[in-house]
C-alpha positions as CSV (number, residue, x, y, z in Angstrom):
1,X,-6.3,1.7,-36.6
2,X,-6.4,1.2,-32.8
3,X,-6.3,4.6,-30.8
4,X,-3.4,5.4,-28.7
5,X,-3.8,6.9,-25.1
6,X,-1.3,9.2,-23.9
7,X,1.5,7.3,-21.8
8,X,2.0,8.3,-17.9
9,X,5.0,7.9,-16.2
10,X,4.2,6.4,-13.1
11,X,6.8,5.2,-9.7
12,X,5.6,3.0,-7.6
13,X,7.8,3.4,-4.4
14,X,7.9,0.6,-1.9
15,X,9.6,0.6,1.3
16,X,12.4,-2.2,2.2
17,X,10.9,-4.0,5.3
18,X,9.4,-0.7,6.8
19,X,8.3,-1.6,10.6
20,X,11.8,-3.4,10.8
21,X,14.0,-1.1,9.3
22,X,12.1,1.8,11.5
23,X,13.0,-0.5,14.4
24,X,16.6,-1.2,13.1
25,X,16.9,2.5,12.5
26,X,15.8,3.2,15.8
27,X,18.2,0.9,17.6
28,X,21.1,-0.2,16.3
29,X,22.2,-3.1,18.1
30,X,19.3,-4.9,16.0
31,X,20.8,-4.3,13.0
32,X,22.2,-7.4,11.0
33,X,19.8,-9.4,13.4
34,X,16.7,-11.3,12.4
35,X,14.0,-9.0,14.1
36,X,10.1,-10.0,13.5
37,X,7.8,-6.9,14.2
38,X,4.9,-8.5,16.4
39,X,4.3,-11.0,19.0
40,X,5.7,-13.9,20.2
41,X,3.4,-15.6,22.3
42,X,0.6,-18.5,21.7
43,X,-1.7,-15.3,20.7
44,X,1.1,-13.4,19.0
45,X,1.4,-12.4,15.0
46,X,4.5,-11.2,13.0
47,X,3.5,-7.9,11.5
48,X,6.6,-7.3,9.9
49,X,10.1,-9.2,9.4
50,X,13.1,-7.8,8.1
51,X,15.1,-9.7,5.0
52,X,17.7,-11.3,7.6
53,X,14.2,-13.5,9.1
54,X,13.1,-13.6,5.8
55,X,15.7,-16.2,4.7
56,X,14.4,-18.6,7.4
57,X,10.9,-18.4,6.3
58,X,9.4,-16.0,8.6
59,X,6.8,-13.7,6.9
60,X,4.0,-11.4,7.9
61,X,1.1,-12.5,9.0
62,X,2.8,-15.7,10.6
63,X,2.0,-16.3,14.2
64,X,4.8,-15.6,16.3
65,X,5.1,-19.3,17.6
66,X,5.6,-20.9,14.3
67,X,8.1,-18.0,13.3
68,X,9.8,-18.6,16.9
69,X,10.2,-22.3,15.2
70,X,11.6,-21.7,12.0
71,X,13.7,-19.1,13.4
72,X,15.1,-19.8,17.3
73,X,17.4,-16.8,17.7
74,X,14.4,-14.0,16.0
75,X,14.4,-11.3,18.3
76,X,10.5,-9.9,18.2
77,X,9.9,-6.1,19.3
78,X,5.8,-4.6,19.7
79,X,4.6,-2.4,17.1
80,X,5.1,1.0,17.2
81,X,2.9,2.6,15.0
82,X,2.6,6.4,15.9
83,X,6.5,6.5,14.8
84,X,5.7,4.3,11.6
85,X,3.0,6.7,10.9
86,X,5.9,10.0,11.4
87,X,8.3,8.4,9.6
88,X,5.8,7.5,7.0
89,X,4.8,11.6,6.6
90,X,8.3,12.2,6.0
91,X,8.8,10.4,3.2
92,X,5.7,11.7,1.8
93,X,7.2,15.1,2.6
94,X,9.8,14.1,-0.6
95,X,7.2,12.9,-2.7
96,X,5.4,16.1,-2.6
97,X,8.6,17.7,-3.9
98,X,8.3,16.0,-7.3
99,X,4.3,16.0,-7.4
100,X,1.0,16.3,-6.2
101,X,-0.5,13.3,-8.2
102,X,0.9,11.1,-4.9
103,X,-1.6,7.7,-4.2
104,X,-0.4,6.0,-0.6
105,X,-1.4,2.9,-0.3
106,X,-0.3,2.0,2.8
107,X,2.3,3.9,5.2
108,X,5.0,2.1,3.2
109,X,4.2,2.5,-0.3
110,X,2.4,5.0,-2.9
111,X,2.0,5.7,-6.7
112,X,3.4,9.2,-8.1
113,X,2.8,10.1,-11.3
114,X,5.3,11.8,-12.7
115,X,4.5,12.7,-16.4
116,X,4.1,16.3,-15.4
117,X,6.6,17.2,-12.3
118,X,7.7,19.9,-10.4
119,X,11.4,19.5,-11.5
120,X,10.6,19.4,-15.0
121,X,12.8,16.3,-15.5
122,X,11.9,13.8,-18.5
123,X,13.4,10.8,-17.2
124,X,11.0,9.1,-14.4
125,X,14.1,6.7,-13.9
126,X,16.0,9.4,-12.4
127,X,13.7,11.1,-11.1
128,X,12.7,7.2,-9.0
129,X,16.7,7.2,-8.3
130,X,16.5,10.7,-6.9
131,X,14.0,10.0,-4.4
132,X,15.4,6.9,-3.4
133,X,18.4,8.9,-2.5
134,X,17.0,11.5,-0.5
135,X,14.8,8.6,1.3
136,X,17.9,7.5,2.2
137,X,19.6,10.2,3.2
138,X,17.1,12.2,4.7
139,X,14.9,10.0,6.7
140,X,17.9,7.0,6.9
141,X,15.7,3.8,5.0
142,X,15.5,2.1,1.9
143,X,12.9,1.9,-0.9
144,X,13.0,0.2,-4.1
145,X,10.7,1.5,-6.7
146,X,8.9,0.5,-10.6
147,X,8.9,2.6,-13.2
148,X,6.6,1.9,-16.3
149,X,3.3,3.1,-17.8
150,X,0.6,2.2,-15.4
151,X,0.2,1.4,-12.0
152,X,0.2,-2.1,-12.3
153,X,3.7,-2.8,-14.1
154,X,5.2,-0.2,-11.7
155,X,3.8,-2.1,-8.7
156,X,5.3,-5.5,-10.1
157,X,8.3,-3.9,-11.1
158,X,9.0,-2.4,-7.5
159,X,9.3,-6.0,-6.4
160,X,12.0,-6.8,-8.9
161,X,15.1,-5.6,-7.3
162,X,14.3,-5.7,-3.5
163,X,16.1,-4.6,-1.3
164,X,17.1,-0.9,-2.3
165,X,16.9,-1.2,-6.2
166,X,14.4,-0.1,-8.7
167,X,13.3,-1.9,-12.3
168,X,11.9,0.3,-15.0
169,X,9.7,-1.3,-17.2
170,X,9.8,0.8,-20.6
171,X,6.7,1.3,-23.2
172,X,8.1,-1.4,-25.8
173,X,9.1,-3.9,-23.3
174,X,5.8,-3.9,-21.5
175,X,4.3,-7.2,-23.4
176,X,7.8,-9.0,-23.2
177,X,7.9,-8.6,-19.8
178,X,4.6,-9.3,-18.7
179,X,4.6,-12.6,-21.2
180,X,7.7,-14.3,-19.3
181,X,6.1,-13.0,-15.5
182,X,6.0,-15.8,-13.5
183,X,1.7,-15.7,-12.9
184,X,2.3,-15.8,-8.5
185,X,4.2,-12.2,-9.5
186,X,1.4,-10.6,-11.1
187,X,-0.5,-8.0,-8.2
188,X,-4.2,-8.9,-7.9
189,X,-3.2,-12.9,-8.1
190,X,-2.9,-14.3,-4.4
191,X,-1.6,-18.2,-3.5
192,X,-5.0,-19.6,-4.1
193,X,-5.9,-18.0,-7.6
194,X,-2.5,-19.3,-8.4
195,X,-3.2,-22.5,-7.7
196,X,-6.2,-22.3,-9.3
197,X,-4.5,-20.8,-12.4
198,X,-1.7,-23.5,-12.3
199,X,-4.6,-26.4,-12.8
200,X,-5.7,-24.3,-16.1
201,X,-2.6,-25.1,-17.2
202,X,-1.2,-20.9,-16.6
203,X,2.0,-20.5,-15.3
204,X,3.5,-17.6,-16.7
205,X,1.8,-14.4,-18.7
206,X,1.9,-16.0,-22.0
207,X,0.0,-19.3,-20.7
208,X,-2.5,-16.3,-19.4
209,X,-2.4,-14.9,-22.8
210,X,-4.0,-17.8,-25.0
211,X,-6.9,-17.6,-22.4
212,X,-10.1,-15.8,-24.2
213,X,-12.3,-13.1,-22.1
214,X,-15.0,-15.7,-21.6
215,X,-12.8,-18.3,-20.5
216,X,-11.3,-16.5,-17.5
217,X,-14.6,-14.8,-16.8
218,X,-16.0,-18.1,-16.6
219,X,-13.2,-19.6,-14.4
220,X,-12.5,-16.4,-12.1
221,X,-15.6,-14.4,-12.5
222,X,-14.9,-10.5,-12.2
223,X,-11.6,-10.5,-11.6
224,X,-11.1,-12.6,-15.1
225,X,-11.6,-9.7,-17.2
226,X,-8.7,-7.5,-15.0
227,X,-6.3,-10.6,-15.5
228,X,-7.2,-10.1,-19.2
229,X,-6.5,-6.7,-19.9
230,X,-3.6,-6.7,-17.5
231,X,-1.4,-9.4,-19.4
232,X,-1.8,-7.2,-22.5
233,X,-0.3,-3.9,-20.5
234,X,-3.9,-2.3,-20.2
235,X,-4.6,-0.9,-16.8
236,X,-6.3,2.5,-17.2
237,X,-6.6,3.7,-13.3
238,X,-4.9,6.9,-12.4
239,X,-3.3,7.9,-9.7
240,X,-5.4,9.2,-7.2
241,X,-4.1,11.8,-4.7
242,X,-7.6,11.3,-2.5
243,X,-8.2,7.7,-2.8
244,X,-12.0,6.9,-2.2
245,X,-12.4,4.4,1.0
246,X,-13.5,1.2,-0.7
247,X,-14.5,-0.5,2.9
248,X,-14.4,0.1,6.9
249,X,-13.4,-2.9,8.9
250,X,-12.4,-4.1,12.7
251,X,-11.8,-7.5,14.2
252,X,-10.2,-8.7,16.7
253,X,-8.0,-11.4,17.9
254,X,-9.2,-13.5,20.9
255,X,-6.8,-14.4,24.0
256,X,-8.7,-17.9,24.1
257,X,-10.0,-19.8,21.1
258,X,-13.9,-19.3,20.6
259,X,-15.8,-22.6,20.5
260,X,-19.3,-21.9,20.7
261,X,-21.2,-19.1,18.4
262,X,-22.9,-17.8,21.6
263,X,-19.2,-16.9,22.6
264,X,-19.1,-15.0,19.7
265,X,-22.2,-12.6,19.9
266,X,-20.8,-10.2,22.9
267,X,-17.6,-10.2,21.2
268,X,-19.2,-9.3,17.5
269,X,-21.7,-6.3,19.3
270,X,-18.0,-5.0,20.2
271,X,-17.0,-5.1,16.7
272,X,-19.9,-4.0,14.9
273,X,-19.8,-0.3,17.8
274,X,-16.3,-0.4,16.4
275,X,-17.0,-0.4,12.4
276,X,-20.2,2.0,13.1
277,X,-17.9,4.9,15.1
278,X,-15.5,5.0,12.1
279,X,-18.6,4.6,9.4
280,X,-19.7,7.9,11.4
281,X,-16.7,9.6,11.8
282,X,-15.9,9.3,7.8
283,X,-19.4,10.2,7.0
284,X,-20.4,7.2,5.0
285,X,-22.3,3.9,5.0
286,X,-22.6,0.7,2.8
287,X,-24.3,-2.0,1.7
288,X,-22.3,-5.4,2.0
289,X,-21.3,-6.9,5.4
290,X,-18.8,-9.5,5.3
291,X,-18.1,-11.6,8.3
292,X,-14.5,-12.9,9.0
293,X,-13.4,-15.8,10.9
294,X,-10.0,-17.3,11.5
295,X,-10.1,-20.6,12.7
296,X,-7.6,-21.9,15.3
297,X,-5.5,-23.9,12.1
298,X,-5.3,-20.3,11.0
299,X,-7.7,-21.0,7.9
300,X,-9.9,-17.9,6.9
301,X,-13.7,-18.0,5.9
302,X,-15.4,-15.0,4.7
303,X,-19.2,-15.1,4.5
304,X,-20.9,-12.0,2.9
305,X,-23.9,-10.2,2.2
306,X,-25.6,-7.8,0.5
307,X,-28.3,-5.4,1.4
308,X,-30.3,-3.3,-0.7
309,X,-29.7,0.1,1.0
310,X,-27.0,1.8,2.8
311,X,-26.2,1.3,6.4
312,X,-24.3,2.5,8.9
313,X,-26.4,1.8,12.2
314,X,-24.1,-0.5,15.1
315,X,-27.6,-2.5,15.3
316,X,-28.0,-3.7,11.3
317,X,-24.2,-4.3,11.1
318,X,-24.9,-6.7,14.4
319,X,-28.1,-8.3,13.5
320,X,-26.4,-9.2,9.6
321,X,-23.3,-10.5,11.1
322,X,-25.2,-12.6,13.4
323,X,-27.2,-13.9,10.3
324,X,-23.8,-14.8,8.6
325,X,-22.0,-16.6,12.0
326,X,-25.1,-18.8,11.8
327,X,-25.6,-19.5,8.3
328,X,-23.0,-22.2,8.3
329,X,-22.1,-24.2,11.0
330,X,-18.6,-23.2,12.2
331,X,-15.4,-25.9,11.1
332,X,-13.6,-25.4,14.3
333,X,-12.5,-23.1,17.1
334,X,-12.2,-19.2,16.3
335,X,-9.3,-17.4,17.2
336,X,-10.4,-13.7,15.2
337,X,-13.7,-12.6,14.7
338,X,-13.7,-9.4,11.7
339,X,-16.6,-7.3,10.5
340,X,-15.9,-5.2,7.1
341,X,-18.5,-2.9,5.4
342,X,-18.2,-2.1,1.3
343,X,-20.2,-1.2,-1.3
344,X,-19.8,2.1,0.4
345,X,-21.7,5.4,-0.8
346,X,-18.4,6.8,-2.2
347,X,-17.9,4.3,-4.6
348,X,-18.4,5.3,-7.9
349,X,-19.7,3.0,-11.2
350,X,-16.1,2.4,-12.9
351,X,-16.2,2.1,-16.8
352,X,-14.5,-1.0,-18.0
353,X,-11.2,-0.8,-19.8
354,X,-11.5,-0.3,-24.0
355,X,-9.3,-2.7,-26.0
356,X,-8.5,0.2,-28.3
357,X,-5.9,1.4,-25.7
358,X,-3.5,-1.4,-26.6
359,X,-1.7,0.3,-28.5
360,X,1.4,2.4,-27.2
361,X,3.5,5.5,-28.4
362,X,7.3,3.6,-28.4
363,X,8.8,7.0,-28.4
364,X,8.5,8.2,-24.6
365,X,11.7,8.8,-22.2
366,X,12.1,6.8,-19.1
């Protein structure tokens, strides 16, 4: 008989449009408004939109001409991220009140888990419904949260009911739900793994389901076995309160499109001082540089490798990246330039998930 692991209760809470809403908040005339977080110039990117840009396309990420076209009247503001970063500790401030088992992710979202809390309430709906209320009423924003088992239905949940809603996912619905998931809504699967996916004939979690172990290992290499144990609900990671670093990165964002790789080299030393100070100043070092380059059609190429100690020296970061900008010959002109260091000496060896946790206790208030 397969062994059952206890079940967690854990929220995944996700701010509505953070940057936006901060900016909104901030100033109300721009509320209602289609407001883009970002620049708008030929060199400018949208950081942030909130949901009334949204509608006409305009999405993170998207340079801040091309949003300007799908949306003439989007208003754009700079970043401001000192008061992202206050608002962001004052929500935290409310998490802490429910537990100390808090994961951030970013300044806009985290994990609790709230199987043990400090209010000593059973119900991790409510308790997700409480917190969304005093988010609200304390700080003035939105969030939407997912309540199920693991981190990885919460996090899909959260995304259910955007803007200000939550989804909770309970223990005997988990396989139901994940089954009918649409496969571009499951976290870890980006727009070219789903494309990928969609030519394998996988469109939602039960096309993902007939798949064997050594079928998607063999089509998506590591990250096969996650999407294998994910579909069937298991996803063992727990919430972390001190999240181990998995890389260090900088990169930067030229004024003038880069045409030649001897362009490039002043502007990589730059980089590579950059990801060395922050190496130093967290105390750690790694062992696989990856070079990143955006090319002026706004493709990215990564190129990678692998050394067989730990570094964290300006001068090995520099003389690697150079080795990858001139392993291949470059497709275009460059318009970013990033250097990233992982495999980092905090990492540790993670075990892979047993198939023995599959099954679940049914009984178990959320």
């Amino acid at each position: 008989m397969a062994e059952a692991l206890p079940l967690r209760k854990i929220i995944h809470v996700d701010m509505d449009a953070f940057y936006a809403s901060v900016e909104q908040m901030d100033n109300p005339e721009l509320r209602g408004k289609p407001l883009a977080v970002g620049g708008s110039g030929t060199r400018g990117v949208v950081a942030a939109a909130n949901y009334e840009a949204r509608k006409y396309g305009v999405r993170s990420a998207m340079s801040g001409v091309m949003a300007k076209r799908n949306c003439p009247h989007l208003i754009f503001v700079p970043p401001r991220f000192d008061r992202y970063k206050e608002i962001s500790s004052q929500v935290r401030k409310i998490f802490y009140e429910y537990t100390d088992l808090v994961e951030p992710l970013s300044l806009d979202e985290a994990y609790l888990d709230v199987t043990e809390n400090k209010k000593g309430n059973p119900s991790a709906s409510l308790i997700a419904e409480e917190i969304r209320a005093r988010i609200l009423n304390d700080v003035g924003l939105t969030a939407s949260a997912g309540i199920s088992i693991n981190k990885f239905i919460a996090k899909v949940a959260s995304d259910y009911n955007k803007p200000n809603g939550q989804k909770t996912v309970n223990p005997e619905e988990v396989l139901d739900f994940l089954e009918t998931l649409d496969i571009r809504k499951f976290y870890g699967i980006g727009k070219v793994t789903a494309e990928k996916m969609y030519q394998k004939g996988i469109f939602t979690g039960t096309d993902l389901k007939t798949k064997s172990l050594e079928f998607l290992h063999s089509h998506f290499g590591k990250s096969g076995r996650y999407y294998y144990y994910v579909v069937r609900g298991i996803h063992n990671s727990e919430v972390k309160p001190n999240r181990t670093r998995k890389s260090l990165a900088a990169e930067r964002t030229f004024s003038t499109n880069l045409s030649s790789e001897i362009f490039m080299l002043e502007k990589l030393e730059h980089i590579a001082e950059e990801v060395s100070k922050r190496l130093k100043a967290n105390k750690v070092a790694g062992k696989t540089i990856t070079l990143k380059i955006k090319y002026s059609d706004f493709s990215l190429h990564t190129r990678s490798k692998t050394l067989p100690y730990f570094i964290s020296d300006k001068h090995l970061l520099l003389e690697t990246a150079k080795e990858l900008l001139y392993q291949e010959k470059l497709d275009n002109s460059v318009r970013l330039l990033g250097i990233s260091l992982s495999n980092l000496n905090t990492e540790k060896t993670k075990k892979e998930p047993e198939s023995k946790t599959v099954s679940v206790q049914l009984k178990f208030g959320f």
